[in-house]
Biopython code that builds the backbone (N, CA, C, O; Angstrom):
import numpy as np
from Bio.PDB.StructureBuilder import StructureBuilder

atoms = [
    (1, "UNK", "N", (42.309, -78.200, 54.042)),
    (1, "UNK", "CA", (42.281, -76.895, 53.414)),
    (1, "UNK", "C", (43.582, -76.136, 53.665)),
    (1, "UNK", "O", (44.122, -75.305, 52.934)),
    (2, "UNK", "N", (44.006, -76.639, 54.963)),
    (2, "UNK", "CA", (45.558, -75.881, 55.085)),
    (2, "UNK", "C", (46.430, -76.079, 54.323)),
    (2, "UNK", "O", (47.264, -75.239, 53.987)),
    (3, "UNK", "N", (46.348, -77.585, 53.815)),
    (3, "UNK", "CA", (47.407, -77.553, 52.928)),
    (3, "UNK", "C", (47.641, -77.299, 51.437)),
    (3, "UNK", "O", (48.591, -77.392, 50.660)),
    (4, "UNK", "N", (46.051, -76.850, 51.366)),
    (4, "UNK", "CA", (46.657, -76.044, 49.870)),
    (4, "UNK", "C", (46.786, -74.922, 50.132)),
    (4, "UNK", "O", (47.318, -74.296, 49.216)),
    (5, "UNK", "N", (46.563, -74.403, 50.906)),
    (5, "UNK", "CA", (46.742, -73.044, 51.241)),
    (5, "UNK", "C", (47.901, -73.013, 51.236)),
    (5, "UNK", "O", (48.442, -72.246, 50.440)),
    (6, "UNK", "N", (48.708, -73.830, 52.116)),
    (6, "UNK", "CA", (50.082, -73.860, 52.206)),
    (6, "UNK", "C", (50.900, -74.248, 51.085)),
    (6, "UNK", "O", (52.069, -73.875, 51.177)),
    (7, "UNK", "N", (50.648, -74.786, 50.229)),
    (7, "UNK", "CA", (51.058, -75.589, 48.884)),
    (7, "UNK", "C", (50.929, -74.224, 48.046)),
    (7, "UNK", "O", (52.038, -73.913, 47.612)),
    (8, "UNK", "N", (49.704, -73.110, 47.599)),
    (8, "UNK", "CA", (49.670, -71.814, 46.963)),
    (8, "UNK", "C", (50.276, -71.156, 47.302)),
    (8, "UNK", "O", (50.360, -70.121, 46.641)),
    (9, "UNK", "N", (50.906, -71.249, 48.238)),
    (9, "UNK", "CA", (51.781, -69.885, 48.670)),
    (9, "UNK", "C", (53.254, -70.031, 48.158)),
    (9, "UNK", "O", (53.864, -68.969, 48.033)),
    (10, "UNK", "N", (53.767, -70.927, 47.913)),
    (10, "UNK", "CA", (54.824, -71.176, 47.554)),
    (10, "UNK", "C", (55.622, -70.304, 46.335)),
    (10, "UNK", "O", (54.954, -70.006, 45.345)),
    (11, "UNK", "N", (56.476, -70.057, 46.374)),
    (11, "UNK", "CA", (57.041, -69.413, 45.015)),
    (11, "UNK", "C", (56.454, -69.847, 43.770)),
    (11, "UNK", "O", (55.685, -69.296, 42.982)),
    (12, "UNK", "N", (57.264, -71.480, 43.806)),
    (12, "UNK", "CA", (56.842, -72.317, 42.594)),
    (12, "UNK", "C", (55.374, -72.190, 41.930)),
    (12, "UNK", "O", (54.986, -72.029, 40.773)),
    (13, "UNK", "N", (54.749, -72.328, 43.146)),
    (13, "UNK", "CA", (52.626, -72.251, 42.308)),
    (13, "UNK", "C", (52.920, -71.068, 41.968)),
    (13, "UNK", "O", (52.607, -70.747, 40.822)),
    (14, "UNK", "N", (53.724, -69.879, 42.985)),
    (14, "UNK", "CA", (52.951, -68.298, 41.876)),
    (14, "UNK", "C", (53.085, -68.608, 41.022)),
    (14, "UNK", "O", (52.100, -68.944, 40.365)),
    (15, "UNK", "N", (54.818, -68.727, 40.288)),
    (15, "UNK", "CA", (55.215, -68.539, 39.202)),
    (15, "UNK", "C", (54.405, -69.270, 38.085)),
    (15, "UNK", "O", (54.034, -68.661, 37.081)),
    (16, "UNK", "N", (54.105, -70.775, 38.316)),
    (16, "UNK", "CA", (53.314, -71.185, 37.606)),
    (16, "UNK", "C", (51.760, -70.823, 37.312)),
    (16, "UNK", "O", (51.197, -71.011, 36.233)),
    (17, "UNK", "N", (51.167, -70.258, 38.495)),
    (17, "UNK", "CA", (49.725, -69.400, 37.721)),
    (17, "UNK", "C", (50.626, -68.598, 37.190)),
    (17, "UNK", "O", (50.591, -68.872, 35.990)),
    (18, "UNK", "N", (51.386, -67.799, 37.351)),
    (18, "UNK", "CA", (51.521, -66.513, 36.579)),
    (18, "UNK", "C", (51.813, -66.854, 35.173)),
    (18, "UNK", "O", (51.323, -66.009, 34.425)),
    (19, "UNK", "N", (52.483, -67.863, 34.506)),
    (19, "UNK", "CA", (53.084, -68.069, 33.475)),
    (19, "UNK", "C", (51.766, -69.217, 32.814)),
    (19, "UNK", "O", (51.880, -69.307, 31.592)),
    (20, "UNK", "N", (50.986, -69.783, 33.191)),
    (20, "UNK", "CA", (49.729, -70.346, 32.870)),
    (20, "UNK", "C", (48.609, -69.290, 32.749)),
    (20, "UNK", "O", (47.719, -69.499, 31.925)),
    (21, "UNK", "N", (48.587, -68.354, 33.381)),
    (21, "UNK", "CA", (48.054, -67.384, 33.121)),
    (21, "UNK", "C", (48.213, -66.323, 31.548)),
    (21, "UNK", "O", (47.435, -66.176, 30.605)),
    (22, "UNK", "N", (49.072, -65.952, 31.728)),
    (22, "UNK", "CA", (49.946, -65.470, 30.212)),
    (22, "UNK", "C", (49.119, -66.479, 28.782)),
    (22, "UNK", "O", (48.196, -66.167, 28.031)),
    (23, "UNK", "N", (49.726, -67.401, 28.854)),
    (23, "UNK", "CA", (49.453, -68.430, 28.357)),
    (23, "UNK", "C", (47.812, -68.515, 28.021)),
    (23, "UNK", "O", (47.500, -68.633, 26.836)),
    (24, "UNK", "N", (47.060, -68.476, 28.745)),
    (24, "UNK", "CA", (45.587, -68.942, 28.522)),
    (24, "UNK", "C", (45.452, -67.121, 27.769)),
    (24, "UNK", "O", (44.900, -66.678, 26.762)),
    (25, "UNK", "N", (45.888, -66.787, 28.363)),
    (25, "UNK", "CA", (45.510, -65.065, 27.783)),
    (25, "UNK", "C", (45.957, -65.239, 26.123)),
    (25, "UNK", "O", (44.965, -65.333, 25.400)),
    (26, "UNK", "N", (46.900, -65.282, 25.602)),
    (26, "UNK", "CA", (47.421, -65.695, 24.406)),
    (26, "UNK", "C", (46.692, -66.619, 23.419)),
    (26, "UNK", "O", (46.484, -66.509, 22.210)),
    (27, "UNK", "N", (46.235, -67.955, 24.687)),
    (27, "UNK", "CA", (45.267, -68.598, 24.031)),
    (27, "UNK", "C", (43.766, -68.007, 23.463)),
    (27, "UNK", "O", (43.295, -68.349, 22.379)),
    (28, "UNK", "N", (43.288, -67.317, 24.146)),
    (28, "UNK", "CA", (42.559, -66.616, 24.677)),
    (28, "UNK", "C", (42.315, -65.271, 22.790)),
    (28, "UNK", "O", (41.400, -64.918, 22.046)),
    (29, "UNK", "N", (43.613, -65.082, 22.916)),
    (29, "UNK", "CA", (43.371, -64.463, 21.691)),
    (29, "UNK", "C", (43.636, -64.605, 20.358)),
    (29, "UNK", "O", (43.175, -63.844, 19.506)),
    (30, "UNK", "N", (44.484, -65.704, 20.082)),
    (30, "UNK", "CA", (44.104, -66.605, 19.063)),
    (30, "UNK", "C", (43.354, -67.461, 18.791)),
    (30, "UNK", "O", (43.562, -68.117, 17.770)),
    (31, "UNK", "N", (42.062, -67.778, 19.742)),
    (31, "UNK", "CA", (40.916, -68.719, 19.621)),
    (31, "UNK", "C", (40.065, -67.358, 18.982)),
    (31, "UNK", "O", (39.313, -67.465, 18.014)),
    (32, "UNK", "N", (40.321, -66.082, 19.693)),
    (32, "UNK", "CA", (39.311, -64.604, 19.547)),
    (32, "UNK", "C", (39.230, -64.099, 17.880)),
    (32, "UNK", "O", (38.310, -63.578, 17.250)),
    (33, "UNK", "N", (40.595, -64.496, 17.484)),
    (33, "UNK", "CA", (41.254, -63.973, 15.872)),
    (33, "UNK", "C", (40.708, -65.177, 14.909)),
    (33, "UNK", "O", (40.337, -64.819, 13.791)),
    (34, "UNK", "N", (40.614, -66.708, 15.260)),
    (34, "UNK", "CA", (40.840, -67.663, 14.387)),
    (34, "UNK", "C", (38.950, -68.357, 14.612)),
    (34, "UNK", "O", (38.527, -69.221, 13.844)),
    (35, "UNK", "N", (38.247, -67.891, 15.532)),
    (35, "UNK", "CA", (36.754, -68.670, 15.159)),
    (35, "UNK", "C", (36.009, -66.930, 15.315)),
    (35, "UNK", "O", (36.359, -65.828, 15.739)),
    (36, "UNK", "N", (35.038, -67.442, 14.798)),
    (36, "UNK", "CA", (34.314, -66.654, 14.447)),
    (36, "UNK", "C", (33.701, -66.329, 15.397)),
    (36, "UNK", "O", (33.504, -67.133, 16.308)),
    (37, "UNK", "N", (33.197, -64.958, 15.439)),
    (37, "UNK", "CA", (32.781, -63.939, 16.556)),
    (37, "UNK", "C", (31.190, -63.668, 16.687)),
    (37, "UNK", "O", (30.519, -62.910, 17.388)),
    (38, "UNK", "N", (30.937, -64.481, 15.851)),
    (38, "UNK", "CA", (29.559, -64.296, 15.923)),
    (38, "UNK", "C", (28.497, -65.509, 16.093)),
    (38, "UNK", "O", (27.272, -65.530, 16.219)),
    (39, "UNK", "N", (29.683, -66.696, 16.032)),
    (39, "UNK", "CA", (29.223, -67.663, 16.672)),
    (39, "UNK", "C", (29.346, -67.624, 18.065)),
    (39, "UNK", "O", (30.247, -67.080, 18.704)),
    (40, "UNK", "N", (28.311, -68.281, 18.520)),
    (40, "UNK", "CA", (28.199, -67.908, 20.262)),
    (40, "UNK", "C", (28.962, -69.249, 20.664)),
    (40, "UNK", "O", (29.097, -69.124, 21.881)),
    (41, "UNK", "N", (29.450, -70.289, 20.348)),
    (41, "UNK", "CA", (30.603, -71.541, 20.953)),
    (41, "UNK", "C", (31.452, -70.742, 20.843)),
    (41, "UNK", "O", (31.741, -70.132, 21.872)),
    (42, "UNK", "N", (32.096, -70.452, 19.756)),
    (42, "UNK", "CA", (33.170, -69.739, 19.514)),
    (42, "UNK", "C", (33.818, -68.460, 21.075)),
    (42, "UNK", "O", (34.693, -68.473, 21.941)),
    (43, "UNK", "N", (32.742, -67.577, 20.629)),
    (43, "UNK", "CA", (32.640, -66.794, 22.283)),
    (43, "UNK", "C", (32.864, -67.139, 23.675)),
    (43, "UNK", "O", (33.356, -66.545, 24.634)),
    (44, "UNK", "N", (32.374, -68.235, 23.497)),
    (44, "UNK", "CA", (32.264, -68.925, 24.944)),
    (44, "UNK", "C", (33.082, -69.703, 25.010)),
    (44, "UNK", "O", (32.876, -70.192, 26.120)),
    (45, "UNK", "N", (34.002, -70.255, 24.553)),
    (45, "UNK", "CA", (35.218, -71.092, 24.503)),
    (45, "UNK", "C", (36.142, -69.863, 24.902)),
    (45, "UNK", "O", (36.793, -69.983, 25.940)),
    (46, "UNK", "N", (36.263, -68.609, 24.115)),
    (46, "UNK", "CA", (37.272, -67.947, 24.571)),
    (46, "UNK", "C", (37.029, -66.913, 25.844)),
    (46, "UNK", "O", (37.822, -66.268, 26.530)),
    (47, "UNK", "N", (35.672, -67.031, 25.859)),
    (47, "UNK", "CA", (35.090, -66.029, 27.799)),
    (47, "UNK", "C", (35.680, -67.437, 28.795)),
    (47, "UNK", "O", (36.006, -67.191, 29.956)),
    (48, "UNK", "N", (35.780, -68.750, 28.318)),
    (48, "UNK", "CA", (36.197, -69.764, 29.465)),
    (48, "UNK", "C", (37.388, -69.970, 29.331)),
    (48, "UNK", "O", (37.745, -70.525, 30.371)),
    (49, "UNK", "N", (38.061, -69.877, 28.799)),
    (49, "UNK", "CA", (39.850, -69.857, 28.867)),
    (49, "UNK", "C", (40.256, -68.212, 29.536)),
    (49, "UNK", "O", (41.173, -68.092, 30.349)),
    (50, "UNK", "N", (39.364, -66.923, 29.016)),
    (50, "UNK", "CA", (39.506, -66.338, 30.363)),
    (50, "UNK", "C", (39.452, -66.537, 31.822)),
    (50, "UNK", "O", (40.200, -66.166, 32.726)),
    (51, "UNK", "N", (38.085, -67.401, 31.798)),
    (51, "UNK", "CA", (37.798, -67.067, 33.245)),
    (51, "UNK", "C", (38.985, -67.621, 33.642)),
    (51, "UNK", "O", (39.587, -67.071, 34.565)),
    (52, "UNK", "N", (39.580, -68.898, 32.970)),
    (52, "UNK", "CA", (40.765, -69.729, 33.794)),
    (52, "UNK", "C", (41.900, -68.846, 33.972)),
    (52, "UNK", "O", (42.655, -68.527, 34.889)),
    (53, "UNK", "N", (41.761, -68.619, 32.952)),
    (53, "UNK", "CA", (43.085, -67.401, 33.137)),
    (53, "UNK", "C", (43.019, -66.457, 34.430)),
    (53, "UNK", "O", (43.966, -66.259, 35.191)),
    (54, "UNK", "N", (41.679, -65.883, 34.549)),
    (54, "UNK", "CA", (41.157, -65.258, 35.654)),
    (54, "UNK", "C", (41.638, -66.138, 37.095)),
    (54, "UNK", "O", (42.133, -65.516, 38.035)),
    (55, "UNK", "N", (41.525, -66.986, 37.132)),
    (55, "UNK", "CA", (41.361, -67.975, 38.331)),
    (55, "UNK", "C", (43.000, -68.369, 38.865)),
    (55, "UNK", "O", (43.356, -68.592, 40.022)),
    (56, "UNK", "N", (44.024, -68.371, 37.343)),
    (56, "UNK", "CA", (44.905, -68.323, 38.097)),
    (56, "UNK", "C", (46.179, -66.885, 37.923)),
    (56, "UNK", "O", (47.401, -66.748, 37.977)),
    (57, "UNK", "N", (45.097, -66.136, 37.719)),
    (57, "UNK", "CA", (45.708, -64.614, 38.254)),
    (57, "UNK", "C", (45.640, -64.405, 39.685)),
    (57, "UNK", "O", (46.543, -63.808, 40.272)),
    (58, "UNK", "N", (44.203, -65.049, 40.525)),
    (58, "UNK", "CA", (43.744, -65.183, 41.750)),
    (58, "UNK", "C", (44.908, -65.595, 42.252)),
    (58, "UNK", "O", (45.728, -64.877, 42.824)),
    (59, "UNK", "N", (45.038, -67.312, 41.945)),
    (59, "UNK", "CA", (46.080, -67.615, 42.857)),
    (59, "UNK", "C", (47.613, -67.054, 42.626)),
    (59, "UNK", "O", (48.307, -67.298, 43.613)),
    (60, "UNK", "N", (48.068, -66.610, 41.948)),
    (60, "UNK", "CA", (49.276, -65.640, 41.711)),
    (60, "UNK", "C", (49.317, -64.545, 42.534)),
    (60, "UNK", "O", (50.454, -64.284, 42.925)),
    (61, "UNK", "N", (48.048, -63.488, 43.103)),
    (61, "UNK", "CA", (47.918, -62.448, 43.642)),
    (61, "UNK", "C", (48.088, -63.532, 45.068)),
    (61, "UNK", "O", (49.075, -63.587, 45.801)),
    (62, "UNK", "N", (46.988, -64.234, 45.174)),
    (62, "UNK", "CA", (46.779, -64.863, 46.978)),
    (62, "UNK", "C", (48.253, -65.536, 47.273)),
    (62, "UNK", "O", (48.633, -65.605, 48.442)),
    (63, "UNK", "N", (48.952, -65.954, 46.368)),
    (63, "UNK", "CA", (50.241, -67.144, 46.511)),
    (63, "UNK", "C", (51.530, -65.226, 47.143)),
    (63, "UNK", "O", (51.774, -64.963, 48.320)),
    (64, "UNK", "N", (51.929, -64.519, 46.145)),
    (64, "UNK", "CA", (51.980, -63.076, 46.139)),
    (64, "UNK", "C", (52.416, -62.422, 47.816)),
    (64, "UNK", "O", (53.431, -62.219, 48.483)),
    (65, "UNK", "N", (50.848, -62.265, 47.943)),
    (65, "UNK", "CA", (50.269, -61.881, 49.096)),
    (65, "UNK", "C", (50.657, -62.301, 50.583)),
    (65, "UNK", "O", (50.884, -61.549, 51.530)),
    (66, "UNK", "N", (50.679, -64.011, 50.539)),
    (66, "UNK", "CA", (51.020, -64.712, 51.653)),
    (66, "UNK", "C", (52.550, -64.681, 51.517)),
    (66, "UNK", "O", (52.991, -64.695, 52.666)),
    (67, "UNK", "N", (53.486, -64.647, 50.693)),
    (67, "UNK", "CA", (54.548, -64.760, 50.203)),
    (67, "UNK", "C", (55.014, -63.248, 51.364)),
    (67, "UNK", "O", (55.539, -63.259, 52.477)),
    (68, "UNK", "N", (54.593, -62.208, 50.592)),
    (68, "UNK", "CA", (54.578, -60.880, 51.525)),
    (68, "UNK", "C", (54.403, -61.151, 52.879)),
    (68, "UNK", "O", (55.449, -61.122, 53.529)),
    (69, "UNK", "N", (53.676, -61.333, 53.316)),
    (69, "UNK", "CA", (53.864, -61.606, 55.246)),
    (69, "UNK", "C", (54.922, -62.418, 55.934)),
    (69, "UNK", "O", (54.929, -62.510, 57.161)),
]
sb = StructureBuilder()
sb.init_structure("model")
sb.init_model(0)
sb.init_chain("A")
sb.init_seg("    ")
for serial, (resi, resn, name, xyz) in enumerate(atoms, 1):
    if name == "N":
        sb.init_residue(resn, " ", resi, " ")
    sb.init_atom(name, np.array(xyz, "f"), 0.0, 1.0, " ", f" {name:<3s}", serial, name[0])
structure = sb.get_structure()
């Protein structure tokens, strides 16, 4: 476990959640514009490319964070 810990903290991983992040967000809203909104796949394809997006905002803030100390 230490060593991803140690492996997230690195510059390189922020930058890359941060810029994979962006990315799924973008995705995120051209899946939102181009399927239909009232289909519930549709919805849920683009609430799960959030959450990812979500997940590596996490490690961008935690990578960030340890970076700071």
């Amino acid at each position: 476990m230490d060593f991803i810990k140690d492996m997230i903290a690195t510059r390189g991983a922020q930058l890359l959640a941060r810029y994979v992040a962006m990315g799924l967000v973008a995705l995120a809203t051209k899946l939102g514009v181009e399927l239909n909104a009232d289909d519930a796949s549709g919805g849920a394809k683009v609430v799960g490319v959030l959450v990812a997006a979500g997940i590596c905002s996490v490690i961008d803030h935690f990578s960030h964070k340890k970076q700071a100390e």
